[in-house]
C-alpha positions in Angstrom: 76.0 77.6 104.4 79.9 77.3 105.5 79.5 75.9 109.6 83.1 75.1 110.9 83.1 71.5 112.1 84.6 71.8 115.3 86.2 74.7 114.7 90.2 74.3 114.2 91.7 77.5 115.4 95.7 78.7 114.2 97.5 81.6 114.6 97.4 82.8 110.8 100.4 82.8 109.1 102.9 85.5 107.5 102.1 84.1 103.8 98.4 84.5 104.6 97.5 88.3 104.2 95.1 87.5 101.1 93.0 85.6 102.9 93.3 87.9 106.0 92.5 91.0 103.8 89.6 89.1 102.4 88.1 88.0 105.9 88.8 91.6 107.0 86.8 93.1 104.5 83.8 90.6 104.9 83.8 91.6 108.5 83.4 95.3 107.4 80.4 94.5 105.4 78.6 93.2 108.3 75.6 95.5 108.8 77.2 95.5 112.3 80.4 96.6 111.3 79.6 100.4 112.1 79.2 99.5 116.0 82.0 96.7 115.8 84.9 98.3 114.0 86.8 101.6 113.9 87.7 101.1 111.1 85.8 101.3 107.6 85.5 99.2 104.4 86.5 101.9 102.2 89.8 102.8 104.1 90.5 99.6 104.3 89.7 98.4 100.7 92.0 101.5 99.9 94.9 99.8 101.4 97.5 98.5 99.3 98.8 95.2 99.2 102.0 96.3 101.3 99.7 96.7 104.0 98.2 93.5 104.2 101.5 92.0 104.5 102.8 94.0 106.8 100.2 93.4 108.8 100.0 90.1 108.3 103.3 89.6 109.2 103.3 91.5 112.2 100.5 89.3 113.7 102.2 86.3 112.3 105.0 86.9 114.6 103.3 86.4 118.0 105.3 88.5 119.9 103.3 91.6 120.5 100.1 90.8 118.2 99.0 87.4 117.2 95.5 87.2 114.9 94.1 83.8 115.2 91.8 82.3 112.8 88.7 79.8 112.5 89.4 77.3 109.4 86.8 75.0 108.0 88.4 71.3 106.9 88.0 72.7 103.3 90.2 75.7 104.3 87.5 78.2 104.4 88.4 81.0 107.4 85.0 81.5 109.3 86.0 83.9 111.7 88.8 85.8 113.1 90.3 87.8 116.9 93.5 89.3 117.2 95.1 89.8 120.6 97.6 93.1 121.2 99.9 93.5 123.8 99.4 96.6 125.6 102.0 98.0 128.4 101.4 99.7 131.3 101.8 104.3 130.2 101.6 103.1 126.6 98.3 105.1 124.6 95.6 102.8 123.6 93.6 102.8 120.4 91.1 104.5 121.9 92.5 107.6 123.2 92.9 106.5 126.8 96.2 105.6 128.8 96.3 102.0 129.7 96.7 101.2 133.6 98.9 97.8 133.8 100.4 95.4 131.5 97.8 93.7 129.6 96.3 92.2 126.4 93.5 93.5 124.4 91.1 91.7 121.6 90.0 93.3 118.6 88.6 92.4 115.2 86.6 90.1 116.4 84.2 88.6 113.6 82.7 85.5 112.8 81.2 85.3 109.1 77.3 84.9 108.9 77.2 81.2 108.0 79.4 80.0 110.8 77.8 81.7 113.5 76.1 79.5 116.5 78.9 76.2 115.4 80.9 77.4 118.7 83.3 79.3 116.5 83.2 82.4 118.8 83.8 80.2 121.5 86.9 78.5 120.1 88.4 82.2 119.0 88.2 83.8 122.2 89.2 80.6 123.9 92.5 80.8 121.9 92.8 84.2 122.0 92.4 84.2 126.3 95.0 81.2 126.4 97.5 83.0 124.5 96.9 86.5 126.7 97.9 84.3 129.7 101.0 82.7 127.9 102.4 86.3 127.7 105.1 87.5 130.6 103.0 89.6 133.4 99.6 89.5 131.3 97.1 88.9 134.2 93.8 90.8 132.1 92.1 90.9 128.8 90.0 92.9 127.6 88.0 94.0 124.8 85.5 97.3 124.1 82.0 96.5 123.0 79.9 99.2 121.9 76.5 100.0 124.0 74.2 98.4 121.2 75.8 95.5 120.5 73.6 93.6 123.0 75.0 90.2 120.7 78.5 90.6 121.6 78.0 91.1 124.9 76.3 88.6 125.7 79.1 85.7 123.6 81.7 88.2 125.8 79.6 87.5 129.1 79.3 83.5 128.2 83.1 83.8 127.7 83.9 85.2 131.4 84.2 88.5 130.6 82.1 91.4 133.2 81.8 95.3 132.6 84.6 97.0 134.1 82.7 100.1 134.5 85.2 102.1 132.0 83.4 103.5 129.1 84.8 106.1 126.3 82.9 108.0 123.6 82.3 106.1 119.9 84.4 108.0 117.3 82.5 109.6 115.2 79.5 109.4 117.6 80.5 110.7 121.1 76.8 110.2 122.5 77.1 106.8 122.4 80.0 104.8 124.3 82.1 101.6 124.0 82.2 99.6 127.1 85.3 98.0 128.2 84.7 94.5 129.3 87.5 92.6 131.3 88.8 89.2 132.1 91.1 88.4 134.7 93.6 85.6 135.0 92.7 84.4 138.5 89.2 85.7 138.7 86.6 83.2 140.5 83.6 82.3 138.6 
């Protein structure tokens, strides 16, 4: 079993993308994926190495994305969350227009054998922190679909309510994706 000893969360770096590409395809083999991610292991195993860079790079930066990961003291990445900067009028991933000036976190995944070490924890800690480090960012959220009771509940520990907002699951429109929020001043 690989547990994170308190878990030492980073922003990943630009040089990194093999070990990102490898912890993203892990988290597509999850039997959760399906109801976690939009996107699949085949597209992404598709993807050439340009890609990963690219990618990589972009949430390297910090600027608009950052990707932070959970790394073991042998090195080992145990789990992952990037953040996105999305603008108030800009189109969401999701199909929907988004409302004010806010971040969003996706890709979250924590590998099997580091689950229940407070990894999760430590992600979307990092992940929250740098949200409210960004100019005018006073919300995150995050979409969770309706089965994944698990992810909720870490979400819920985390400070994060319903906001009442649901869209269709791709692929499966009689299902839905519930956006969860949490706000910079909100009172406990």
């Amino acid at each position: 079993m690989n547990q994170v000893a308190g878990p030492a969360v980073r922003p990943v770096r630009a040089d990194e993308w093999r070990e990102a590409k490898e912890l993203r395809l892990a988290a597509l083999r999850d039997p959760v994926a399906p109801i976690a991610f939009l996107e699949t292991y085949e597209r992404a195993f598709a993807q050439p190495d340009s890609f990963w860079r690219e990618r990589t790079e972009g949430a390297a930066d910090g600027t608009r994305v950052c990707q932070f990961v959970a790394e073991s003291p042998d090195g080992t990445w145990g789990g992952t969350v990037t953040v996105l900067v999305e603008d108030e009028g800009a189109d969401d991933a999701l199909g929907g227009t988004v409302q004010r000036r806010q971040t969003h976190l996706v890709a979250v995944y924590v590998r099997p054998g580091c689950r229940g070490a407070g990894v999760i924890d430590a992600l979307i800690e990092a992940a929250v922190a740098w949200s409210w480090s960004v100019a005018e960012v006073t919300r995150a959220r995050l979409y969770v679909h309706e089965d994944n009771a698990r992810a909720e509940r870490v979400y819920r520990r985390c400070g994060f309510r319903r906001s009442g907002e649901t869209v269709p699951m791709r692929g499966d429109p009689a299902k839905a994706e519930r956006e969860m929020i949490l706000d910079r001043f909100q009172v406990y």
